[in-house]
C-alpha positions as CSV (number, residue, x, y, z in Angstrom):
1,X,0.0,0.0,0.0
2,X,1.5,3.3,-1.2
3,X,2.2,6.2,1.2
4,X,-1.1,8.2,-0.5
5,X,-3.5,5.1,-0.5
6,X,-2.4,4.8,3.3
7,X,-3.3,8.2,4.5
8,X,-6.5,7.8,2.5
9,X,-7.4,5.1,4.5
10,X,-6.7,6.6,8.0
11,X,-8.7,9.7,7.5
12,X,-11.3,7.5,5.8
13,X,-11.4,5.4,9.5
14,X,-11.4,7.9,11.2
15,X,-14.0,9.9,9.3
16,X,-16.3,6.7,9.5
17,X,-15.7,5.8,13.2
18,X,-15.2,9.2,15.5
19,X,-17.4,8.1,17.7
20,X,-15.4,4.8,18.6
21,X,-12.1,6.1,18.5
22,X,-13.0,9.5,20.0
23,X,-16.0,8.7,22.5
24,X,-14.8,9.2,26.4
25,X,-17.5,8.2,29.5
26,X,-17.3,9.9,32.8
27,X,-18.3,8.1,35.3
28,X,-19.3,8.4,38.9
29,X,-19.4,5.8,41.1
30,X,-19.9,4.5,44.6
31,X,-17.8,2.0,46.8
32,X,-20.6,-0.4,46.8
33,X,-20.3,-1.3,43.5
34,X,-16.7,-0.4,43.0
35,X,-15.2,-4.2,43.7
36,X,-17.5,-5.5,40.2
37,X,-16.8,-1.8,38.4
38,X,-13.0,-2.2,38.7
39,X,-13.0,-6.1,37.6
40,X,-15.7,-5.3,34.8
41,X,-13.6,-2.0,33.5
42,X,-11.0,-3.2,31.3
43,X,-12.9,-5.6,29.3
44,X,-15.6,-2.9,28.5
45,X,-12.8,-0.5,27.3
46,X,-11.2,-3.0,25.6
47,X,-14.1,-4.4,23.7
48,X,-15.8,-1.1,23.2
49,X,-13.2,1.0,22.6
50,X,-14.5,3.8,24.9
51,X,-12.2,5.5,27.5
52,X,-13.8,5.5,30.6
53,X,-12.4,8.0,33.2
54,X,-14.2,7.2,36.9
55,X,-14.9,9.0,40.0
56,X,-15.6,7.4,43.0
57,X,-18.3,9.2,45.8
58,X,-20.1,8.6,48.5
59,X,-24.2,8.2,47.2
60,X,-25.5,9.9,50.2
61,X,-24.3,11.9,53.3
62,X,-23.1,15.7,53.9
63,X,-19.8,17.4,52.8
64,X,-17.9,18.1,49.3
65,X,-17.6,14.0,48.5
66,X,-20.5,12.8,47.4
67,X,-21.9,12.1,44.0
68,X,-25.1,14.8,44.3
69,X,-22.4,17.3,45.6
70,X,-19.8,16.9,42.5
71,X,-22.7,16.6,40.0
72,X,-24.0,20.1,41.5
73,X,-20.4,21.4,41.3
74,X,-20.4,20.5,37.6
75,X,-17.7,17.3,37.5
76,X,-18.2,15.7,34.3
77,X,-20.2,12.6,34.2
78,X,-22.4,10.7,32.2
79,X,-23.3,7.6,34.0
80,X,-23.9,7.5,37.8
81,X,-23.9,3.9,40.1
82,X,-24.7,4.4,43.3
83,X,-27.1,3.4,45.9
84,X,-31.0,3.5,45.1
85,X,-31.8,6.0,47.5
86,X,-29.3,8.4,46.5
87,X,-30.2,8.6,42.5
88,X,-33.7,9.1,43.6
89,X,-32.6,12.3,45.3
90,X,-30.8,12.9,41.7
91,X,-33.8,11.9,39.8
92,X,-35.7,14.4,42.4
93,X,-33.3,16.9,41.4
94,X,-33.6,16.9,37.9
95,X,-29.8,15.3,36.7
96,X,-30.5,11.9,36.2
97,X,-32.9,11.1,32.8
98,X,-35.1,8.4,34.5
99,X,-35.9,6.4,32.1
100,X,-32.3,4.5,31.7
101,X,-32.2,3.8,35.3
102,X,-31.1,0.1,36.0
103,X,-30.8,-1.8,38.4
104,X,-27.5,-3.6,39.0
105,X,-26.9,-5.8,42.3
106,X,-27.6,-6.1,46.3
107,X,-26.1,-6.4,48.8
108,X,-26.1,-6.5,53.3
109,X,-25.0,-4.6,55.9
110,X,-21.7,-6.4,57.0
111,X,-19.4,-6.0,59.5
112,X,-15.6,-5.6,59.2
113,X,-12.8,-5.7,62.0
114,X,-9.1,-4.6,62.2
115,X,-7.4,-7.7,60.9
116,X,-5.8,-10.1,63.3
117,X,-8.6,-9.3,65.8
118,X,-10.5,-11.9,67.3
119,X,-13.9,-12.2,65.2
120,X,-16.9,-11.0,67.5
121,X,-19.6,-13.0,67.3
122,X,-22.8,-11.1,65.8
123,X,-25.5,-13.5,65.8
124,X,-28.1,-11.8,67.4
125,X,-29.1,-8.3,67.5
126,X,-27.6,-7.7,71.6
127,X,-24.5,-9.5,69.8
128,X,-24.1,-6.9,67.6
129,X,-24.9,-3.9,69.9
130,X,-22.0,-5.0,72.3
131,X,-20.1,-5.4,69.8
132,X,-20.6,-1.7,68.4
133,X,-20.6,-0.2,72.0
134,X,-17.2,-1.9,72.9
135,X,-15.5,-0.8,69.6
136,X,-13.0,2.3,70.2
137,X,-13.6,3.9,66.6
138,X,-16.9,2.7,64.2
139,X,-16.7,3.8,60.4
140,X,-19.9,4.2,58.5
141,X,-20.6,6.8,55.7
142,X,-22.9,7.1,52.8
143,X,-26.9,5.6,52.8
144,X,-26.3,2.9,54.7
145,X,-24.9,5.9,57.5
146,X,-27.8,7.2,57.2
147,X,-29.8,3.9,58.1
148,X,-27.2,3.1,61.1
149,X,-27.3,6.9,62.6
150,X,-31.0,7.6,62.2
151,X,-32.8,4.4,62.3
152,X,-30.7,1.6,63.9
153,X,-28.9,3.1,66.5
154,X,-31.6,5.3,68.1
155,X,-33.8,1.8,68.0
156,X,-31.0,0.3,70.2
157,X,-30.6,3.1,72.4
158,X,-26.7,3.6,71.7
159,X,-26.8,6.6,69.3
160,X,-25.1,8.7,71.8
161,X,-22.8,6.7,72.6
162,X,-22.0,5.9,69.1
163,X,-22.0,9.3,67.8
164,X,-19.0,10.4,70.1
165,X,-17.0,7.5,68.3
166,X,-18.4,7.9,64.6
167,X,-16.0,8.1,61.7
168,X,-16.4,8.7,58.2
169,X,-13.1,8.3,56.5
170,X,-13.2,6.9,53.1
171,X,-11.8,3.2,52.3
172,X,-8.2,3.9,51.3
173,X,-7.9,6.0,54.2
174,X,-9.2,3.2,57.0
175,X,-5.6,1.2,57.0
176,X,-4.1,3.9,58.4
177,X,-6.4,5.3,61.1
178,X,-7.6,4.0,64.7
179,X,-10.8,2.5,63.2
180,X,-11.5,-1.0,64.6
181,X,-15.1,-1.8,63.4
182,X,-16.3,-0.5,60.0
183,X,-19.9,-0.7,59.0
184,X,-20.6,-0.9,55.5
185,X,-22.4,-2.6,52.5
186,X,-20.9,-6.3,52.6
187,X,-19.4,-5.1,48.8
188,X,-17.2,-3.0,50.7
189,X,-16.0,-4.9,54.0
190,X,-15.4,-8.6,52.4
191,X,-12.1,-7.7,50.8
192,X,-11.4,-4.5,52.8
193,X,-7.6,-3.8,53.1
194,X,-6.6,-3.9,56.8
195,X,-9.3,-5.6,57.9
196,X,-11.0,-9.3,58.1
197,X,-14.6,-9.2,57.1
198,X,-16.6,-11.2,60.0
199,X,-20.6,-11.4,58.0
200,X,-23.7,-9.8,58.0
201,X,-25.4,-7.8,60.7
202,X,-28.3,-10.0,61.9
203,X,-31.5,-10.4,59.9
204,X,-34.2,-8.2,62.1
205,X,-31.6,-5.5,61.5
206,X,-30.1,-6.0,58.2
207,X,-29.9,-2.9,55.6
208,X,-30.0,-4.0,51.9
209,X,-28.4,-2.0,50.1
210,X,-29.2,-1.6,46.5
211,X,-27.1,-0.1,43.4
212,X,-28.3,1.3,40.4
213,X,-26.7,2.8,36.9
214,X,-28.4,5.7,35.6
215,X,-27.3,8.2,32.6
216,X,-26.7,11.8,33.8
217,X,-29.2,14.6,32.1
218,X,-27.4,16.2,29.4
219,X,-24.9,13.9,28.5
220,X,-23.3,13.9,25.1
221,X,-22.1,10.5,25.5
222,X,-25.8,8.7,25.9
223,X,-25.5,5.7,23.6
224,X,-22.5,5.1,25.0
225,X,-23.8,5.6,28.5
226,X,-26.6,3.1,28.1
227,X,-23.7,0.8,26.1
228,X,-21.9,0.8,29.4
229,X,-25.0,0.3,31.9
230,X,-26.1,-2.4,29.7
231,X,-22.6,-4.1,29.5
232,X,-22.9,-4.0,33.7
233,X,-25.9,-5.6,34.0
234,X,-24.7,-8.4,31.6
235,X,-24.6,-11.9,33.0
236,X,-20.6,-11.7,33.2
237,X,-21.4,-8.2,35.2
238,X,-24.0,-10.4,37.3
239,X,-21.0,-13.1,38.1
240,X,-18.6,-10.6,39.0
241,X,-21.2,-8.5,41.0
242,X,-21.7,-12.4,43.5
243,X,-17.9,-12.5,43.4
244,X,-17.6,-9.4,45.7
245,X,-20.2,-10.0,47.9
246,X,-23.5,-9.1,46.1
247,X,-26.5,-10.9,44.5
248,X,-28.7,-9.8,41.6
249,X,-31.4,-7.5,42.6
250,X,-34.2,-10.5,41.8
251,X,-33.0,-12.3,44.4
252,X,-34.7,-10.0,46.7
């Protein structure tokens, strides 16, 4: 192929195929999904040929870091995962086009420890209150925070005692703090670096957390957007979703 034939060709590819070649997704995610998002990643870019660049955020709670707060500061994004409860503030607000919401997976409260700890034993609900109540430092953030601090804890009659001991670092900060029971969607805890995930919270107090994809309004990326929610709601998203600690929403 001569030199002129060859640059004929490129622009011609290019010319036919921007979209492909071109296309970027911004995404915004949540830690409850992120152990599936960052297995499933590579082979959607890879088989796509999209560039996604991701965010990750807390779906609910106060401060600067959480998904409705860098979507009202204007951080690109097109696609949004994150907890059930927090898009339908989003949906509530106007930025997320409801009609491409999907559901992706579930998933329990769980309980983690500092690793080498001894395992507490939290097989009833006074099990798990001692537990909470002898624990030096508690991490929990985001919806299911909100659950713990405004439902759960005042039920049990230790939200005072928790509150003086709350902390809300995020998860790549934990390792390095005094935290020595975290709370959090069983996604987050079973793998949890620094720490050794003990199970569940009991039944008659269990949280399940749901997350959900949704394209942001005004997006100029939307077929891709939906290419990508689509691709994570796949049966090899579904496997990878039960591999960190989740099940598919129909299990419910």
């Amino acid at each position: 192929m001569n030199r002129a034939r060859a640059a004929l060709v490129a622009w011609t590819t290019a010319f036919l195929w921007p979209a492909v070649s071109l296309a970027q997704l911004n995404v915004v995610n949540s830690g409850g999904f992120a152990g599936p998002y960052r297995e499933l990643l590579p082979a959607f870019e890879r088989d796509s040929g999209l560039t996604v660049t991701s965010t990750q955020a807390a779906s609910q709670g106060g401060g600067p870091n959480t998904i409705r707060a860098l979507l009202q500061m204007g951080v690109p994004a097109d696609v949004v995962i994150m907890s059930k409860e927090g898009l339908n503030e989003l949906i509530a607000d106007g930025r997320i086009d409801a009609r491409t919401v999907v559901d992706l997976a579930q998933t329990p409260l769980g309980v983690a420890v500092r690793k080498g700890a001894p395992k507490p034993v939290i097989n009833t609900v006074e099990d798990f209150k001692q537990v909470v109540l002898r624990a030096k430092s508690v991490n929990f953030v985001s919806t299911t925070g909100l659950y713990l601090t405004q439902t759960l804890f005042p039920a049990l009659g230790i939200a005072s005692e928790v509150s003086q001991k709350a902390n809300g670092d995020n998860m790549a900060s934990l390792a390095n703090t005094q935290v020595d029971l975290v709370l959090r969607p069983v996604s987050e805890v079973i793998s949890l670096p620094g720490f050794d995930f003990v199970g569940p919270v009991p039944g008659n107090i269990q949280f399940v957390s749901v997350f959900s994809a949704a394209v942001v309004t005004g997006s100029k990326q939307v077929a891709a957007a939906k290419r990508l929610i689509a691709f994570l709601s796949s049966e090899e998203a579904r496997a990878a979703a039960r591999r960190n600690g989740m099940d598919s929403v129909e299990a419910r």
